[in-house]
C-alpha positions as a Python dict, from the first residue, in 0.01 Angstrom:
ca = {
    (1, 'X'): (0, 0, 0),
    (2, 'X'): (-57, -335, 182),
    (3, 'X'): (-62, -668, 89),
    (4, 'X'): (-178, -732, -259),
    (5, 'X'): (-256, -1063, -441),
    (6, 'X'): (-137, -1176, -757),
    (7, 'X'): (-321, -1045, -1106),
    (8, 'X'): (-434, -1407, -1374),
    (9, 'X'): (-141, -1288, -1598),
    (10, 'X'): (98, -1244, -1250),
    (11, 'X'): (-42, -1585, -1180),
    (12, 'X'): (73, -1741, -1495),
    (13, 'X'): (378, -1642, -1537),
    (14, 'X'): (474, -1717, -1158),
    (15, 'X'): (360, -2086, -1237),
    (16, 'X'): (565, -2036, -1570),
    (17, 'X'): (858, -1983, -1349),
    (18, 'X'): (789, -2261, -1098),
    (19, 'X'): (795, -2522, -1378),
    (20, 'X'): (1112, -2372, -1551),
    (21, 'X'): (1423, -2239, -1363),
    (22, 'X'): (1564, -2061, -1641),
    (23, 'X'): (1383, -1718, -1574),
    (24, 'X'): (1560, -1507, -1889),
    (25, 'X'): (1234, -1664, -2049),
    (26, 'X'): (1017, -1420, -1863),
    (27, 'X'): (1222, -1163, -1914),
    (28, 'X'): (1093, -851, -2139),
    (29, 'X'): (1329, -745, -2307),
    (30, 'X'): (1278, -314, -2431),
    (31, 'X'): (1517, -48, -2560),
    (32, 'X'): (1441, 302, -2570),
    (33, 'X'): (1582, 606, -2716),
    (34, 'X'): (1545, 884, -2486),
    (35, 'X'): (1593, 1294, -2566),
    (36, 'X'): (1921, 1417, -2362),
    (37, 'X'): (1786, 1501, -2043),
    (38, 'X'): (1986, 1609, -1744),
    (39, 'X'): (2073, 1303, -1500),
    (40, 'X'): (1889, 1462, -1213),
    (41, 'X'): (1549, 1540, -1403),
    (42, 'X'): (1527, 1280, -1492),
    (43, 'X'): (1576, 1052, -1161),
    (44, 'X'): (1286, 1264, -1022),
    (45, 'X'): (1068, 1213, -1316),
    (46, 'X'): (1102, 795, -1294),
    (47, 'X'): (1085, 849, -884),
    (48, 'X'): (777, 1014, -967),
    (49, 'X'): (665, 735, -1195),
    (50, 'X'): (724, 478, -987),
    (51, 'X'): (570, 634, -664),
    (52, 'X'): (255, 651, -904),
    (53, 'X'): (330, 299, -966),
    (54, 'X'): (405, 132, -617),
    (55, 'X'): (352, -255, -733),
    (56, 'X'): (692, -162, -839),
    (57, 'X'): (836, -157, -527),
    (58, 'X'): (686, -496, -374),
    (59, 'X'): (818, -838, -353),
    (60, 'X'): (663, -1194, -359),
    (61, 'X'): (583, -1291, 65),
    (62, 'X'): (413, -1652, 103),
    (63, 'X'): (19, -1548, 191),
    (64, 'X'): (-61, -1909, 294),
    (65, 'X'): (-275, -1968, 2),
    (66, 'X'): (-217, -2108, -358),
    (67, 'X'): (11, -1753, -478),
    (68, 'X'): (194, -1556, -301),
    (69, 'X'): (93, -1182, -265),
    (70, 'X'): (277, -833, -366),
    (71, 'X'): (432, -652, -77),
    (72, 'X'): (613, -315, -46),
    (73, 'X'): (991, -358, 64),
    (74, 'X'): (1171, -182, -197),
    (75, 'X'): (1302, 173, -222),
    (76, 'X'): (1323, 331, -524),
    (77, 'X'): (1755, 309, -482),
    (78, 'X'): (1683, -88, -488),
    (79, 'X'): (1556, -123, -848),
    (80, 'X'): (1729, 167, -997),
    (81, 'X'): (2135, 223, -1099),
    (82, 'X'): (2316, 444, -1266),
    (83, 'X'): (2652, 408, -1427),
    (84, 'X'): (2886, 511, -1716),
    (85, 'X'): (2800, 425, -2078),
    (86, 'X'): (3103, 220, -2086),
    (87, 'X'): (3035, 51, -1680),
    (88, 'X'): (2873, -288, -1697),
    (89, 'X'): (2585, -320, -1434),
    (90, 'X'): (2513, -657, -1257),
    (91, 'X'): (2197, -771, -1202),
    (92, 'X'): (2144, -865, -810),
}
């Protein structure tokens, strides 16, 4: 995957951002009940996902124009964690 630029909606939202620094109003916030599923399956199943999914992985680089464009940097062990129902997980 190389250098991709920014969708409308990806567009919006980053001027959304620019003109408010509180960004928990972008956030989407889901819950999810999920069947018991053993740890490891599961990891390999959203590895999967992702992979089929790589904007996932990319970060915002400075293209020189008016938006930045999506770039790959991230491995799959950046944007996922696991930890104990009762450990609280920072956001980085």
């Amino acid at each position: 995957m190389h250098r991709v630029r920014l969708s409308r909606s990806q567009r919006n939202l980053y001027n959304g951002v620019r003109q408010d620094n509180n960004p928990a109003l972008y956030l989407i916030g889901k819950s999810y009940r999920f069947r018991r599923l053993e740890l490891a399956r599961f990891l390999a199943a959203l590895h999967a996902t992702v992979l089929d999914n790589p904007v996932q992985l990319c970060v915002l680089e400075n293209s020189g124009a008016d938006y930045p464009d999506l770039v790959p940097r991230l491995r799959f062990g950046d944007i996922v964690r696991v930890g104990s129902a009762d450990e609280h997980l920072q956001s980085t």
